[in-house]
DSSP file (Angstrom, degrees, kcal/mol; ACC not computed):
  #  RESIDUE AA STRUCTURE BP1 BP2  ACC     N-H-->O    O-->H-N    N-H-->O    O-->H-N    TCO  KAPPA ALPHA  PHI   PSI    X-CA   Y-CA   Z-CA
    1    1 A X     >        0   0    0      0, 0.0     4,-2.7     0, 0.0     5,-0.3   0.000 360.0 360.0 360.0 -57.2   26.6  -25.1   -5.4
    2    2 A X  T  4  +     0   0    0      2,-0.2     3,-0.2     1,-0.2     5,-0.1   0.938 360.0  53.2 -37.6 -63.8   25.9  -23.1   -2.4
    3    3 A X  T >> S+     0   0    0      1,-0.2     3,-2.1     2,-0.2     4,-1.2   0.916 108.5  61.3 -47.9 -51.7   24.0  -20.2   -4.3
    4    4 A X  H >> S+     0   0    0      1,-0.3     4,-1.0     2,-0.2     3,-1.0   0.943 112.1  31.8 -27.9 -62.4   21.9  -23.3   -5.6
    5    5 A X  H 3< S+     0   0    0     -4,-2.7    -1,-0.3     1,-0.3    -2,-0.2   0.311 113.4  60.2-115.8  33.4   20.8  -24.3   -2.4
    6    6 A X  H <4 S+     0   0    0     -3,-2.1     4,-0.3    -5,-0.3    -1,-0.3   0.510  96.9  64.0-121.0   6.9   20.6  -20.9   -0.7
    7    7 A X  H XX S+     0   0    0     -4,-1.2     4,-1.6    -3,-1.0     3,-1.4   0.942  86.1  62.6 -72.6 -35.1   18.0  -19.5   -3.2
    8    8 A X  H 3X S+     0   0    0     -4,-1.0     4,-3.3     1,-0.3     5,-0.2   0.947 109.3  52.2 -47.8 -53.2   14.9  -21.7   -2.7
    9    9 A X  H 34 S+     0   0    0      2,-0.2     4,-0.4     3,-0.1    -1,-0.3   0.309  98.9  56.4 -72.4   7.0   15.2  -20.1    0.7
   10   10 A X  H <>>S+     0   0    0     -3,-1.4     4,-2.8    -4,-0.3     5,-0.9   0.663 111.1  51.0 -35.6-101.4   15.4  -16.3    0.0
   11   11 A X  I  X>S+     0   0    0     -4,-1.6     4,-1.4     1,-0.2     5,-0.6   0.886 103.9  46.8 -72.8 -17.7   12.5  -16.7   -1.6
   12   12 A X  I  X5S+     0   0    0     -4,-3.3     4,-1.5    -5,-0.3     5,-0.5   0.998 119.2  48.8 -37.6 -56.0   10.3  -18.5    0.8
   13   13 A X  I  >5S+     0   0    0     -4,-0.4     4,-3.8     1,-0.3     5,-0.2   0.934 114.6  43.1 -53.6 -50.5   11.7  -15.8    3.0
   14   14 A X  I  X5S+     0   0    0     -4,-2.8     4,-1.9     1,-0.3     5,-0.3   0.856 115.1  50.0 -86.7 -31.4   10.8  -13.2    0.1
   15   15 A X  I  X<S+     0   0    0     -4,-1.4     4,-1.3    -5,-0.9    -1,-0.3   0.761 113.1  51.1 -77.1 -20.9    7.0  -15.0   -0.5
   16   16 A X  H  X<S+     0   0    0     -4,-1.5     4,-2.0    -5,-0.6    -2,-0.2   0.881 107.0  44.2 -83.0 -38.4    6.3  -14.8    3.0
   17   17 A X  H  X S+     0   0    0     -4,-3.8     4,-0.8    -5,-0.5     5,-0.4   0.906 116.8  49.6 -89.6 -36.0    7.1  -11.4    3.8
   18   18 A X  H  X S+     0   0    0     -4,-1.9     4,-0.7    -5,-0.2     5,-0.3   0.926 110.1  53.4  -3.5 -79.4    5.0  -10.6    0.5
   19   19 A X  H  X S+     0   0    0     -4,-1.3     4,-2.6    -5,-0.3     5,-0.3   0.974 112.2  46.2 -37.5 -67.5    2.1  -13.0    2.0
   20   20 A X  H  < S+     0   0    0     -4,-2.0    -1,-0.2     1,-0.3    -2,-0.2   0.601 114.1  42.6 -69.8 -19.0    2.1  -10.9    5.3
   21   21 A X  H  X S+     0   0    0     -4,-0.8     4,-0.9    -3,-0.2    -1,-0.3   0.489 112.2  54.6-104.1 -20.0    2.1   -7.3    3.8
   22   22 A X  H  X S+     0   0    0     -4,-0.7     4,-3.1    -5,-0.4    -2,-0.2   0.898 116.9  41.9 -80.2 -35.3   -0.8   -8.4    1.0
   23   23 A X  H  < S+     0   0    0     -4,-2.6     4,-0.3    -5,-0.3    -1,-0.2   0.699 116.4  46.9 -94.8  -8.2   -2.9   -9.6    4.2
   24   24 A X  H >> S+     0   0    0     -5,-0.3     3,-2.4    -4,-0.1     4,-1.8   0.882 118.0  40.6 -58.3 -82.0   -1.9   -6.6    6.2
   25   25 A X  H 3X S+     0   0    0     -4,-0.9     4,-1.5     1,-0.3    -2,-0.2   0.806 120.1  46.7 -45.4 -49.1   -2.8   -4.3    3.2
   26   26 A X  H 3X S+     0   0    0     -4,-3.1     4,-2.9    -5,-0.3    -1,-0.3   0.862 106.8  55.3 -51.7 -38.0   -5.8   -6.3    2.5
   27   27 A X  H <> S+     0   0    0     -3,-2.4     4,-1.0    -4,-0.3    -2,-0.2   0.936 112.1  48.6 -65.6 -38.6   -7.1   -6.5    6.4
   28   28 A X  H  X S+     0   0    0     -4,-1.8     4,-1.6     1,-0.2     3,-0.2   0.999 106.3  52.0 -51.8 -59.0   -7.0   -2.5    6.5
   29   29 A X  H  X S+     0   0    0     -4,-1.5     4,-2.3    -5,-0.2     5,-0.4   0.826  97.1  69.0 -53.0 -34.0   -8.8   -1.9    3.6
   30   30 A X  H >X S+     0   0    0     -4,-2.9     4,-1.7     1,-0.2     3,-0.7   0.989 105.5  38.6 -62.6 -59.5  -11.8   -4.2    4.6
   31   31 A X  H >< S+     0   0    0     -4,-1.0     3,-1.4     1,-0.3    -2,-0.2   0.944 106.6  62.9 -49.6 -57.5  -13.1   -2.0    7.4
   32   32 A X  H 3< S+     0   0    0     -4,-1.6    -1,-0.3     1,-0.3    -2,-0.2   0.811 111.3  40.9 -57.7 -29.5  -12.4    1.3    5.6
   33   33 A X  H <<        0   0    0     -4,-2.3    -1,-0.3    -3,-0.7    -2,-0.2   0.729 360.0 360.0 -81.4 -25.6  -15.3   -0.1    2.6
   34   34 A X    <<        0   0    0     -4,-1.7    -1,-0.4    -3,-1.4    -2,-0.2   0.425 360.0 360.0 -70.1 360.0  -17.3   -1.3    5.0
C-alpha cells in the first residue's frame, strides 16, 4: 500500500527534474543558433 502511494510522487519528482533540464538544455541552445 505504501509503494502505491509513494510512486505518483517519484515521478512528479522525476517529470520535474526532466522539465528543468529539457528547459535548461533548450535555453542554451537558443542563443548558440542565433
Amino acid at each position: 500500500m505504501q509503494i502505491c502511494l509513494e510512486q505518483p510522487h517519484y515521478i512528479l519528482l522525476f517529470m520535474e527534474l526532466v522539465l528543468i533540464v529539457l528547459l535548461r538544455f533548450l535555453w542554451m541552445l537558443v542563443p548558440m543558433s542565433t
